[in-house]
mmCIF file as Biopython writes it, N, C-alpha, C and O atoms, coordinates in Angstrom:
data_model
#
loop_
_atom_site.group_PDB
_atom_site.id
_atom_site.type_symbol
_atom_site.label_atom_id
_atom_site.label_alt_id
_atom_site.label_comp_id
_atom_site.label_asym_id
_atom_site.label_entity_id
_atom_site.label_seq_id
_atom_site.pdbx_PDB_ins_code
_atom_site.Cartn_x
_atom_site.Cartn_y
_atom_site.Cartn_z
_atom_site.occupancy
_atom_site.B_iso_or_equiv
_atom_site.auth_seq_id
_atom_site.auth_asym_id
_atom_site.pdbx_PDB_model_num
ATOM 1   N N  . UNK A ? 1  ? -15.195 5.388   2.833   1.0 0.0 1  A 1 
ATOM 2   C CA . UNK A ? 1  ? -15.774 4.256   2.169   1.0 0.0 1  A 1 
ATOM 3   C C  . UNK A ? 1  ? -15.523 4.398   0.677   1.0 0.0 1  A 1 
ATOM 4   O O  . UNK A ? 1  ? -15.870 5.349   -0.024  1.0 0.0 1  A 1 
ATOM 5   N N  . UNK A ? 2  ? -14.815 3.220   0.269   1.0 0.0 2  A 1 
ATOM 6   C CA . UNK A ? 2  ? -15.024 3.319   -1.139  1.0 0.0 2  A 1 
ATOM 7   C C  . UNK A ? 2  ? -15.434 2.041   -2.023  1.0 0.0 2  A 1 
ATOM 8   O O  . UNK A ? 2  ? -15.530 0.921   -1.520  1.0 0.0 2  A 1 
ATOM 9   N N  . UNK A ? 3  ? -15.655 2.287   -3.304  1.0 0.0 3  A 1 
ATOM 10  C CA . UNK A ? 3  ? -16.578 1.585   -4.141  1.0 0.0 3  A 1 
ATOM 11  C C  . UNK A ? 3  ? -14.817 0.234   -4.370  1.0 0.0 3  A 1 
ATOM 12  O O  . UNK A ? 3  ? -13.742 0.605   -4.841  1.0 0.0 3  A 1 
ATOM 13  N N  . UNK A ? 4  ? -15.052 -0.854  -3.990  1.0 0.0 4  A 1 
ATOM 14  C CA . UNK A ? 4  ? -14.207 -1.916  -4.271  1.0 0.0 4  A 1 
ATOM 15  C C  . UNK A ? 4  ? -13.914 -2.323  -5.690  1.0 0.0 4  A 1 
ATOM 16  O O  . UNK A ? 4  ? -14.689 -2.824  -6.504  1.0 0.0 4  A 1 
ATOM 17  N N  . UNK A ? 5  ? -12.651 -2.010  -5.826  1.0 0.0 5  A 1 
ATOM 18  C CA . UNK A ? 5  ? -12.256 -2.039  -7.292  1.0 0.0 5  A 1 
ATOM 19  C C  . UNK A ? 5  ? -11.684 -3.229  -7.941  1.0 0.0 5  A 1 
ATOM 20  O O  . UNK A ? 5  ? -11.128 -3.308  -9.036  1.0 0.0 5  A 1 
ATOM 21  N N  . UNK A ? 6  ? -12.020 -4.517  -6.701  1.0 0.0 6  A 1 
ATOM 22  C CA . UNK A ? 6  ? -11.200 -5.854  -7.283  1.0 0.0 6  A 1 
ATOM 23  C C  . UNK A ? 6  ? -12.090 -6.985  -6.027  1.0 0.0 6  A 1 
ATOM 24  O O  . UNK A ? 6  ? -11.960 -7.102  -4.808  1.0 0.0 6  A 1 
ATOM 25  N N  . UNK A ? 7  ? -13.013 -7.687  -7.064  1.0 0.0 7  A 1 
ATOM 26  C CA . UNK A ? 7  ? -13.402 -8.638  -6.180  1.0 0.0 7  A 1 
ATOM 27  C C  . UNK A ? 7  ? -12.803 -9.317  -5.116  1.0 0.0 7  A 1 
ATOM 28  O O  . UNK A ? 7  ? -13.132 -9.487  -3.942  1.0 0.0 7  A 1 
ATOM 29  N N  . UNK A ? 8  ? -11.407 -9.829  -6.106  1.0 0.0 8  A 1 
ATOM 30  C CA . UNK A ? 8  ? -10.352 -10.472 -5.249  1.0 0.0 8  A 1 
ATOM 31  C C  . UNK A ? 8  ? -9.848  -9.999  -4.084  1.0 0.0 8  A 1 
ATOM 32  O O  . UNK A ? 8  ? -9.202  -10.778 -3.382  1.0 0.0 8  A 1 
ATOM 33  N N  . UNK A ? 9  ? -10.014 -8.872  -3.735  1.0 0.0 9  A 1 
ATOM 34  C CA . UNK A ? 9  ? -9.094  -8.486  -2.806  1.0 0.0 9  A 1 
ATOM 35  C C  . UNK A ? 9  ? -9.996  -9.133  -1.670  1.0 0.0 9  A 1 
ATOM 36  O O  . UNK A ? 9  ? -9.417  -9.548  -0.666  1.0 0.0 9  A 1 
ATOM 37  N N  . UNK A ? 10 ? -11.001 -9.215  -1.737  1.0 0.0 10 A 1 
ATOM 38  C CA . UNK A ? 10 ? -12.425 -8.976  -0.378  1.0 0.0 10 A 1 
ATOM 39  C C  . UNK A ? 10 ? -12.677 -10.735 -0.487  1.0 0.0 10 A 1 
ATOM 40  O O  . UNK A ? 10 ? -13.278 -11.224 0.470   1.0 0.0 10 A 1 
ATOM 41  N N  . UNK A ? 11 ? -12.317 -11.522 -1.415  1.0 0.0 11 A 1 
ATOM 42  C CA . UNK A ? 11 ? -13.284 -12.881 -1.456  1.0 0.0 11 A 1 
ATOM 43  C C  . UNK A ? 11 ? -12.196 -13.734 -0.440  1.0 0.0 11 A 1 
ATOM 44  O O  . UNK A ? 11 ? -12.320 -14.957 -0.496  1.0 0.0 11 A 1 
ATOM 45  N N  . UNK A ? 12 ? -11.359 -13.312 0.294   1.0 0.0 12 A 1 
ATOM 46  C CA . UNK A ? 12 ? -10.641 -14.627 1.364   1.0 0.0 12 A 1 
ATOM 47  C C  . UNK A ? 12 ? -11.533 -13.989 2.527   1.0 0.0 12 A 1 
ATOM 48  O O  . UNK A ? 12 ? -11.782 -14.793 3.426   1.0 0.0 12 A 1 
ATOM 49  N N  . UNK A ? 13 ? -12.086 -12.655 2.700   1.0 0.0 13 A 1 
ATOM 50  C CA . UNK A ? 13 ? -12.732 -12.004 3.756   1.0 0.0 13 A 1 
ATOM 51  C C  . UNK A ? 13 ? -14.187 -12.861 3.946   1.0 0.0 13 A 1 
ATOM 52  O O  . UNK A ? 13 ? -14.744 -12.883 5.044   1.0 0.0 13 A 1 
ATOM 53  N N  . UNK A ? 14 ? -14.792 -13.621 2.664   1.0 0.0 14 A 1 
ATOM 54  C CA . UNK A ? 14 ? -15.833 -14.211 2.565   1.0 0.0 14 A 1 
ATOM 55  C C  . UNK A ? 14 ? -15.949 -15.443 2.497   1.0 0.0 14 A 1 
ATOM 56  O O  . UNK A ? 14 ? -17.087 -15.912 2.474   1.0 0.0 14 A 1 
ATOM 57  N N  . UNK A ? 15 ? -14.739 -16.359 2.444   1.0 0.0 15 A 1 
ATOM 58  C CA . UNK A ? 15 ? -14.561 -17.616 2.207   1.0 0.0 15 A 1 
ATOM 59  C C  . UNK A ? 15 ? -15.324 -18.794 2.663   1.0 0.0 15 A 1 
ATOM 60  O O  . UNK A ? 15 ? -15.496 -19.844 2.043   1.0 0.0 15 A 1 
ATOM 61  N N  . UNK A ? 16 ? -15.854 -18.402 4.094   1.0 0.0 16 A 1 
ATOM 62  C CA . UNK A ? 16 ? -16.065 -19.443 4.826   1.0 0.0 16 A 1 
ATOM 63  C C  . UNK A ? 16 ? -17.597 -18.844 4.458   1.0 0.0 16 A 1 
ATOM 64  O O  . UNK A ? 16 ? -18.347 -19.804 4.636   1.0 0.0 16 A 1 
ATOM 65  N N  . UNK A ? 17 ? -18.148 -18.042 4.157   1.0 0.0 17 A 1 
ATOM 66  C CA . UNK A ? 17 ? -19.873 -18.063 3.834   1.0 0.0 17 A 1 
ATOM 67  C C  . UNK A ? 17 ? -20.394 -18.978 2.936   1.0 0.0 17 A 1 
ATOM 68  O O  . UNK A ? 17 ? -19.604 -19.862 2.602   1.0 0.0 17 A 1 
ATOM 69  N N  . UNK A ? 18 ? -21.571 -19.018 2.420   1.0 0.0 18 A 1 
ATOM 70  C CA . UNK A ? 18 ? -22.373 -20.178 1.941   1.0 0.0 18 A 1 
ATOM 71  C C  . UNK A ? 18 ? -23.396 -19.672 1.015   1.0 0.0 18 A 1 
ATOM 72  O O  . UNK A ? 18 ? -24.097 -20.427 0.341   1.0 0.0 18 A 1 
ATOM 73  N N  . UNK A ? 19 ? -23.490 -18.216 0.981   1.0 0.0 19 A 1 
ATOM 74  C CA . UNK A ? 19 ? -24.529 -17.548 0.746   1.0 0.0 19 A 1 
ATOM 75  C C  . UNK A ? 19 ? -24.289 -17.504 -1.159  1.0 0.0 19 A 1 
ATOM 76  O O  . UNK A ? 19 ? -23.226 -17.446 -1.776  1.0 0.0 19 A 1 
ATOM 77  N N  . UNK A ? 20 ? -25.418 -17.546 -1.586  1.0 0.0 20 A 1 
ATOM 78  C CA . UNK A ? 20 ? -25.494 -17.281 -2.736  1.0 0.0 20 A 1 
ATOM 79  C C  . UNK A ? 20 ? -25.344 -16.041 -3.612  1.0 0.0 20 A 1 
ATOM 80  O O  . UNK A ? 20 ? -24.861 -15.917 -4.738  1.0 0.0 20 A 1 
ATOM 81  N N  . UNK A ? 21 ? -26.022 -14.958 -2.589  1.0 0.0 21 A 1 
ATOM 82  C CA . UNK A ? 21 ? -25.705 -14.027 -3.283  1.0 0.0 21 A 1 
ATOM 83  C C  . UNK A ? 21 ? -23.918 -13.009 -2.957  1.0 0.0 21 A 1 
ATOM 84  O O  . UNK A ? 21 ? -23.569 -11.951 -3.480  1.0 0.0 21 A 1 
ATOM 85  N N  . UNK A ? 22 ? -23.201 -13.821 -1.992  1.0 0.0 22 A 1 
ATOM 86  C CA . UNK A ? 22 ? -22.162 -13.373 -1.872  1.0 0.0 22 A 1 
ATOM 87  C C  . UNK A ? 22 ? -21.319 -13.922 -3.220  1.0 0.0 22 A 1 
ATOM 88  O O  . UNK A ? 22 ? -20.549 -13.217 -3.872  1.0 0.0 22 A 1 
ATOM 89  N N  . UNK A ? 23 ? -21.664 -15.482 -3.525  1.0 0.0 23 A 1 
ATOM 90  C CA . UNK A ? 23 ? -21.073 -15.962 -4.884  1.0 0.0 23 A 1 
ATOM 91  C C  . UNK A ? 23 ? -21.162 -15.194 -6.062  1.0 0.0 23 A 1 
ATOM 92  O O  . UNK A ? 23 ? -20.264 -14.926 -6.860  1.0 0.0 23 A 1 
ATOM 93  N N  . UNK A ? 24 ? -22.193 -14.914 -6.076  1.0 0.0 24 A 1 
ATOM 94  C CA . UNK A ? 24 ? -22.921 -13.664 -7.044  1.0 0.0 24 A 1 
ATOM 95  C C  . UNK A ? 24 ? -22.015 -12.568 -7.546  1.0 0.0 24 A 1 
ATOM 96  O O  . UNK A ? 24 ? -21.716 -12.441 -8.734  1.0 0.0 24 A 1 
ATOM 97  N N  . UNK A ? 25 ? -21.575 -11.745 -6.524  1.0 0.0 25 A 1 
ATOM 98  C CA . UNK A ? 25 ? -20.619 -10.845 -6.901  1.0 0.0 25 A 1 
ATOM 99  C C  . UNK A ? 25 ? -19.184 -10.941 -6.556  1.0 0.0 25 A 1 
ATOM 100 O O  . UNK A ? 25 ? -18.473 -9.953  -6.376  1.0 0.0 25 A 1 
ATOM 101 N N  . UNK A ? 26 ? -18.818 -12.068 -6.479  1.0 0.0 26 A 1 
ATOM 102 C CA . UNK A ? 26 ? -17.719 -12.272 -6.064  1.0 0.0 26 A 1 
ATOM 103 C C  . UNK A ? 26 ? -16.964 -12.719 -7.694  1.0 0.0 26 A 1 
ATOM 104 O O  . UNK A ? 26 ? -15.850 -12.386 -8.097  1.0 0.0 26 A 1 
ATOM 105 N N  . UNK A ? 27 ? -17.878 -13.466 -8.319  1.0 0.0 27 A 1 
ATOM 106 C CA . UNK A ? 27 ? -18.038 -13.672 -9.475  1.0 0.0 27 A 1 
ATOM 107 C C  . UNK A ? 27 ? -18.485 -12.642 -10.853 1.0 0.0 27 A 1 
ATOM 108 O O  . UNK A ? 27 ? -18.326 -12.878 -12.051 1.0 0.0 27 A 1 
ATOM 109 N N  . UNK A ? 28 ? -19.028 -11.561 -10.259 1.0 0.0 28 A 1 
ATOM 110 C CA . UNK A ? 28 ? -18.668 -10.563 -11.292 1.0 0.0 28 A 1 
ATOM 111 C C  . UNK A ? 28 ? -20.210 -10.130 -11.967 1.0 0.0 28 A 1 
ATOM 112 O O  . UNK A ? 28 ? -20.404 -9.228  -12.781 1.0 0.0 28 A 1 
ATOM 113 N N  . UNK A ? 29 ? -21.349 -11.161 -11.303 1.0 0.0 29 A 1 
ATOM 114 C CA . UNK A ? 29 ? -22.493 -11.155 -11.647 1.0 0.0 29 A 1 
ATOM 115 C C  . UNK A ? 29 ? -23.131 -10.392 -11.463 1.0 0.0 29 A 1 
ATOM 116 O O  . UNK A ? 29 ? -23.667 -10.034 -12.511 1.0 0.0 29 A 1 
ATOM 117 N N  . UNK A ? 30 ? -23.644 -9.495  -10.090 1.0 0.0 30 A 1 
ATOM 118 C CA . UNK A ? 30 ? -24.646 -8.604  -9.739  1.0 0.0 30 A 1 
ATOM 119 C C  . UNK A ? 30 ? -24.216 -8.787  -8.554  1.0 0.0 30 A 1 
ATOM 120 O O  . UNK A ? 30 ? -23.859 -9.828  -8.003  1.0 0.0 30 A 1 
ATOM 121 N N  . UNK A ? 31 ? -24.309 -6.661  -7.796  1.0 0.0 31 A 1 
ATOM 122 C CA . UNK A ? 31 ? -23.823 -6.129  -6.628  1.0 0.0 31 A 1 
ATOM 123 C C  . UNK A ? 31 ? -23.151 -5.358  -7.148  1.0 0.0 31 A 1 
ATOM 124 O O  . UNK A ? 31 ? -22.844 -5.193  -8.329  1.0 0.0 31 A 1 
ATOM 125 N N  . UNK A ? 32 ? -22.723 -4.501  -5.617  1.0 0.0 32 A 1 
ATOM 126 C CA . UNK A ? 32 ? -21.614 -3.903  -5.805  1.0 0.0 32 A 1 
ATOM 127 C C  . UNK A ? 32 ? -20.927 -4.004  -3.950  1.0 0.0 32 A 1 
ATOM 128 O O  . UNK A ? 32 ? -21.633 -4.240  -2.969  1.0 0.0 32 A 1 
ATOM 129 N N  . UNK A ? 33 ? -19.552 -3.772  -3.931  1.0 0.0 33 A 1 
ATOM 130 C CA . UNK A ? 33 ? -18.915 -3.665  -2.804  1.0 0.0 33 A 1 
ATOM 131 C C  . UNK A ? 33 ? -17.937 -2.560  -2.539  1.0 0.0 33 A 1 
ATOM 132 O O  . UNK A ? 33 ? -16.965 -2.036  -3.082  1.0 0.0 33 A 1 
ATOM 133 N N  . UNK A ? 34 ? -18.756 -2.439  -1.293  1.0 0.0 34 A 1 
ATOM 134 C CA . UNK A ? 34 ? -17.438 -1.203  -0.709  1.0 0.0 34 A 1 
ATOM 135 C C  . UNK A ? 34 ? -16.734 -1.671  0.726   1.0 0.0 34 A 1 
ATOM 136 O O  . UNK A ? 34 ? -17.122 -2.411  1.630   1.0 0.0 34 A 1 
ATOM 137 N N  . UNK A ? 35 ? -15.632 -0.968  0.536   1.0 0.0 35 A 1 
ATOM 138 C CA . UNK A ? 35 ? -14.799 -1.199  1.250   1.0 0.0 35 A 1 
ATOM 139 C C  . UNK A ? 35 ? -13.952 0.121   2.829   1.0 0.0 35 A 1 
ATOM 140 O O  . UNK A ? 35 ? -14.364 1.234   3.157   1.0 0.0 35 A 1 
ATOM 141 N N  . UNK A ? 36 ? -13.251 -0.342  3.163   1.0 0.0 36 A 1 
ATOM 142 C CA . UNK A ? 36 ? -12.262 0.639   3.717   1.0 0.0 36 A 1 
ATOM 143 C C  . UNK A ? 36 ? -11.211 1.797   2.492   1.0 0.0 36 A 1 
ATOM 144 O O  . UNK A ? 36 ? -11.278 2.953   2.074   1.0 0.0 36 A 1 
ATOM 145 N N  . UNK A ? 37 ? -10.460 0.792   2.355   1.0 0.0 37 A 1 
ATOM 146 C CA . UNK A ? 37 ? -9.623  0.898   1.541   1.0 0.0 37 A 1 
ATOM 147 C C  . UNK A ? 37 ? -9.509  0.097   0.423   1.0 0.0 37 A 1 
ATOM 148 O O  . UNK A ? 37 ? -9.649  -1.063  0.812   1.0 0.0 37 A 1 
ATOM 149 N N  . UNK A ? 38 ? -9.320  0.128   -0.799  1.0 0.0 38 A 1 
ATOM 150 C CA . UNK A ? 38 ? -9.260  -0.761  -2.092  1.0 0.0 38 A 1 
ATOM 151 C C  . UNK A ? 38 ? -7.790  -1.917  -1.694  1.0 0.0 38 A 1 
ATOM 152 O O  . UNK A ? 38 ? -7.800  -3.114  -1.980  1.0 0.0 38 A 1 
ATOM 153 N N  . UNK A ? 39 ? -6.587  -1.178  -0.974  1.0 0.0 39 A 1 
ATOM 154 C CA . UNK A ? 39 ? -5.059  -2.250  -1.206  1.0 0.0 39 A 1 
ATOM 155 C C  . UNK A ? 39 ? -5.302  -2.979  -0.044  1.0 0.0 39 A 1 
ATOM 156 O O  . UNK A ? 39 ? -4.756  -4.058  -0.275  1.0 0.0 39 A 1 
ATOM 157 N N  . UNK A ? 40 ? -5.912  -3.045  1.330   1.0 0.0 40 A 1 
ATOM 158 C CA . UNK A ? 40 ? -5.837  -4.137  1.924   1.0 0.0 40 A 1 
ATOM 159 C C  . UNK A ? 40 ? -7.312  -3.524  2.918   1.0 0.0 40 A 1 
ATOM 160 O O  . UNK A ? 40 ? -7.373  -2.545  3.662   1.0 0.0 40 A 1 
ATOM 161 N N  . UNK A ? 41 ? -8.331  -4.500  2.575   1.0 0.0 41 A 1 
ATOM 162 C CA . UNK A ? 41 ? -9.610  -3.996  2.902   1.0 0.0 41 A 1 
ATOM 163 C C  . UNK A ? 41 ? -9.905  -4.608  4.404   1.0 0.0 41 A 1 
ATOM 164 O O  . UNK A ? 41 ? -9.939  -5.835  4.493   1.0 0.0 41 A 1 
ATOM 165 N N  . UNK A ? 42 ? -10.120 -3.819  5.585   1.0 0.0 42 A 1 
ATOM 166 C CA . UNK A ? 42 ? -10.289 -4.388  6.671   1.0 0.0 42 A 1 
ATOM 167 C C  . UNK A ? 42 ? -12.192 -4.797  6.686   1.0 0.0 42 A 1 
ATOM 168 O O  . UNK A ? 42 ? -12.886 -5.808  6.791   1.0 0.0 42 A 1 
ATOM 169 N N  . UNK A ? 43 ? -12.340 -3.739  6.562   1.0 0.0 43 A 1 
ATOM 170 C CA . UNK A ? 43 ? -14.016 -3.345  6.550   1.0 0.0 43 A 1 
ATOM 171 C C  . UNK A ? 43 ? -14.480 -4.045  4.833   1.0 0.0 43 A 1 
ATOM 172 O O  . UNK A ? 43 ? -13.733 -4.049  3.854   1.0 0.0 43 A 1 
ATOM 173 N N  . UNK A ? 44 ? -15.677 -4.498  4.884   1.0 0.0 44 A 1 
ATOM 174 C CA . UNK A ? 44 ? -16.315 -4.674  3.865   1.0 0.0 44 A 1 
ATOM 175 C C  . UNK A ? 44 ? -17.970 -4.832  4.007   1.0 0.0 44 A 1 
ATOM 176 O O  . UNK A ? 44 ? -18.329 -5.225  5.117   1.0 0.0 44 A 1 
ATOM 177 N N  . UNK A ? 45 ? -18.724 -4.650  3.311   1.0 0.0 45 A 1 
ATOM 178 C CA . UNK A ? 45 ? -19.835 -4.434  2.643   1.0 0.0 45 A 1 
ATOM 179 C C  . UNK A ? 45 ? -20.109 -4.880  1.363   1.0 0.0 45 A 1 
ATOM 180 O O  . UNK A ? 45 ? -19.559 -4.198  0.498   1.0 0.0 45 A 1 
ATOM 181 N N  . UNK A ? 46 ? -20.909 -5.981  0.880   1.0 0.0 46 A 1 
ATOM 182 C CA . UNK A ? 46 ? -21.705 -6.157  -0.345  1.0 0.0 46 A 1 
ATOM 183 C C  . UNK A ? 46 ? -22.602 -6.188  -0.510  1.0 0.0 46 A 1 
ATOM 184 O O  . UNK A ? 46 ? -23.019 -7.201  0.051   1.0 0.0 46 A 1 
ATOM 185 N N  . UNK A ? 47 ? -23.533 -5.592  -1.083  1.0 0.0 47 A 1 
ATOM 186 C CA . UNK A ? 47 ? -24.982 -5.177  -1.408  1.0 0.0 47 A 1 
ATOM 187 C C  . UNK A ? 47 ? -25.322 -5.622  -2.774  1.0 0.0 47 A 1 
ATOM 188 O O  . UNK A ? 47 ? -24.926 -5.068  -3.800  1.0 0.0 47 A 1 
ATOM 189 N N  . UNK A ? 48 ? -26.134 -6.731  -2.710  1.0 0.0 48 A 1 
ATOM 190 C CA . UNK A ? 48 ? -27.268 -7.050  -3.692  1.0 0.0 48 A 1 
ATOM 191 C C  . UNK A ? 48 ? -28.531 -7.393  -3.067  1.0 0.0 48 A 1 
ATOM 192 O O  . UNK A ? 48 ? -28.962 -8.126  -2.176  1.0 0.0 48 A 1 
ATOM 193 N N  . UNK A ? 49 ? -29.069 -6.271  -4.195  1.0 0.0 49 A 1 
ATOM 194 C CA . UNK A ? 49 ? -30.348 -6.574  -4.369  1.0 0.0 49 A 1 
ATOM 195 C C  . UNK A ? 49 ? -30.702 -5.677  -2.891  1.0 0.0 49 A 1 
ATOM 196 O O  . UNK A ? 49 ? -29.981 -4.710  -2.647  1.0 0.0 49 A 1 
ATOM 197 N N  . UNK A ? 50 ? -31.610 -5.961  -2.112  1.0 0.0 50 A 1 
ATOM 198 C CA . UNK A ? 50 ? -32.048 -6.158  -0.679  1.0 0.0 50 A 1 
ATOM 199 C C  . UNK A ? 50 ? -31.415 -6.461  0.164   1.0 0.0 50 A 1 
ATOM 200 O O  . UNK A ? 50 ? -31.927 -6.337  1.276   1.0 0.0 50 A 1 
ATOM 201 N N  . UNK A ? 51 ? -30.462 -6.830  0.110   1.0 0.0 51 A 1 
ATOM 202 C CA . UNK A ? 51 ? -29.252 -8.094  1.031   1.0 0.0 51 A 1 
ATOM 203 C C  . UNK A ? 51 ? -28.049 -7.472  0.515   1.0 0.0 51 A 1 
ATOM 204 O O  . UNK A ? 51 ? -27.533 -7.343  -0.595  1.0 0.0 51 A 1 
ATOM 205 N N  . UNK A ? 52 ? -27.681 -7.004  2.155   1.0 0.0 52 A 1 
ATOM 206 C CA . UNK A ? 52 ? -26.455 -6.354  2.888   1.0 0.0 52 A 1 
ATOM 207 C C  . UNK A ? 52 ? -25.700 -7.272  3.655   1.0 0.0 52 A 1 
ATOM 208 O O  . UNK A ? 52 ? -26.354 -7.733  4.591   1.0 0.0 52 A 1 
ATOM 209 N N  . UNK A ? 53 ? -24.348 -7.758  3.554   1.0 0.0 53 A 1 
ATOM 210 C CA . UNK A ? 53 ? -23.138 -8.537  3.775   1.0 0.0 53 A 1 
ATOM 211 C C  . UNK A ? 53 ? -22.162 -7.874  4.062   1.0 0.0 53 A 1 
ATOM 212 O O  . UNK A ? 53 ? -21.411 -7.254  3.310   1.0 0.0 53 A 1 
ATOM 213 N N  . UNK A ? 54 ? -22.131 -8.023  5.583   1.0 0.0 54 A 1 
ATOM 214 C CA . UNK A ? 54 ? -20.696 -7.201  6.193   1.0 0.0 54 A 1 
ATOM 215 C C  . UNK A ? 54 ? -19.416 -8.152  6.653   1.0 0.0 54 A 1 
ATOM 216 O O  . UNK A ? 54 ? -19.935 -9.011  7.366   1.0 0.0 54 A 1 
ATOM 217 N N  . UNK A ? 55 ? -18.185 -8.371  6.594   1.0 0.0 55 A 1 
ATOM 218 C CA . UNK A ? 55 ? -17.803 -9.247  7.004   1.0 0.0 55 A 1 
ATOM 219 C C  . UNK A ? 55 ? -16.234 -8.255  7.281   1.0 0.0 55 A 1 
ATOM 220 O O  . UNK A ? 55 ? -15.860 -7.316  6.578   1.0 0.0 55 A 1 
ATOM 221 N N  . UNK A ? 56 ? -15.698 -8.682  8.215   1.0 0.0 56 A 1 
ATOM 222 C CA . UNK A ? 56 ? -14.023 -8.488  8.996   1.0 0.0 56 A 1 
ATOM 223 C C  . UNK A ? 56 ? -14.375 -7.206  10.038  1.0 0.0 56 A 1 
ATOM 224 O O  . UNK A ? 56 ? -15.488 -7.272  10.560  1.0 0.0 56 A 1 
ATOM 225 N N  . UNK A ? 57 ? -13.698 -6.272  10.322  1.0 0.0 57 A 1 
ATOM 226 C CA . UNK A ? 57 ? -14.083 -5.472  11.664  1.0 0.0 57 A 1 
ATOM 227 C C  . UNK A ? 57 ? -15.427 -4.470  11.317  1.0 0.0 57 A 1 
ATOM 228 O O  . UNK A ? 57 ? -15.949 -4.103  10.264  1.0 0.0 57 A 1 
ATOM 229 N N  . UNK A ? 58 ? -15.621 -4.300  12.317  1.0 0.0 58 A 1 
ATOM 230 C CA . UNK A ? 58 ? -17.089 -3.273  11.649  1.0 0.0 58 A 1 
ATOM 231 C C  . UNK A ? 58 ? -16.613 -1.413  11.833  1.0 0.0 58 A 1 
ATOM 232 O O  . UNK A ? 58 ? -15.893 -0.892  12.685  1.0 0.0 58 A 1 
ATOM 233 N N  . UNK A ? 59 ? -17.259 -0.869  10.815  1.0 0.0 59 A 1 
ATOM 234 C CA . UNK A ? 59 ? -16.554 0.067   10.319  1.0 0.0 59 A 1 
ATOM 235 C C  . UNK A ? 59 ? -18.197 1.029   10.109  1.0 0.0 59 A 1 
ATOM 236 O O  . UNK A ? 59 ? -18.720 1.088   8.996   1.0 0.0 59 A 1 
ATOM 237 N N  . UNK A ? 60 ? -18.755 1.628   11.190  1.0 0.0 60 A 1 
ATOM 238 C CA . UNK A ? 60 ? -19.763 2.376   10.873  1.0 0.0 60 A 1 
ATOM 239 C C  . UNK A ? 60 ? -20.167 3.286   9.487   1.0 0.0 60 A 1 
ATOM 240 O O  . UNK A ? 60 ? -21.196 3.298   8.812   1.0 0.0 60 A 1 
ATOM 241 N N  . UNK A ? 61 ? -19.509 3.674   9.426   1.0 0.0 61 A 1 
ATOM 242 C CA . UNK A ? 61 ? -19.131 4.697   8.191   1.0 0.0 61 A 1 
ATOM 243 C C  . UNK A ? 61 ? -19.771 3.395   6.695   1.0 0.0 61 A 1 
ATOM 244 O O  . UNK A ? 61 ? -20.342 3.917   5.738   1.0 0.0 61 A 1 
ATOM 245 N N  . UNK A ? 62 ? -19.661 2.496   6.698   1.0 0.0 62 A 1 
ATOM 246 C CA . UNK A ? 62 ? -20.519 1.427   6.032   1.0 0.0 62 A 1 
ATOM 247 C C  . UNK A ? 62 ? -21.563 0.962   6.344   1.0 0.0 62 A 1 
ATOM 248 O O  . UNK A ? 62 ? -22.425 0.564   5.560   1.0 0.0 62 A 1 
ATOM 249 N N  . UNK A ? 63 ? -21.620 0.953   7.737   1.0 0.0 63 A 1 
ATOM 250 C CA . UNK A ? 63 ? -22.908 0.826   7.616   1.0 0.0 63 A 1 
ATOM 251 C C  . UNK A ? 63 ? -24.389 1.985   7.930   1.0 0.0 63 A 1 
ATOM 252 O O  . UNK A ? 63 ? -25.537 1.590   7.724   1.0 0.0 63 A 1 
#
C-alpha cells in the first residue's frame, strides 16, 4: 500500500460517484489516498475525515 502521489491517476477510478467528499480530495482539498501502486492503481482507498472510499478490485492489505 502506498500513499497516492497524483490525484489524477485514481479520479477516472471515481468518476461515476456523487459523493462530496470524494470531490474533496480529488481536488486537492482534504484526505489522503492510497493506493496499490502509484503508475497504474488497481486498488484504491480515500480517507476523509471518518469516511472510507474504496473503489476498482478489492485489495485487503487496504483495507
Amino acid at each position: 500500500m502506498e500513499l497516492c502521489q497524483s490525484p489524477e491517476n485514481v479520479s477516472l477510478l471515481f468518476a461515476q460517484w456523487r459523493a462530496t467528499l470524494i470531490y474533496s480530495y480529488l481536488q486537492g482539498c482534504m484526505g489522503e489516498c492510497y493506493v496499490n501502486e502509484n503508475d497504474n492503481p488497481k486498488s484504491v482507498q480515500i480517507v476523509v475525515a471518518d469516511f472510507v472510499y474504496y473503489a476498482s478490485i478489492l485489495n485487503i492489505e487496504l483495507v
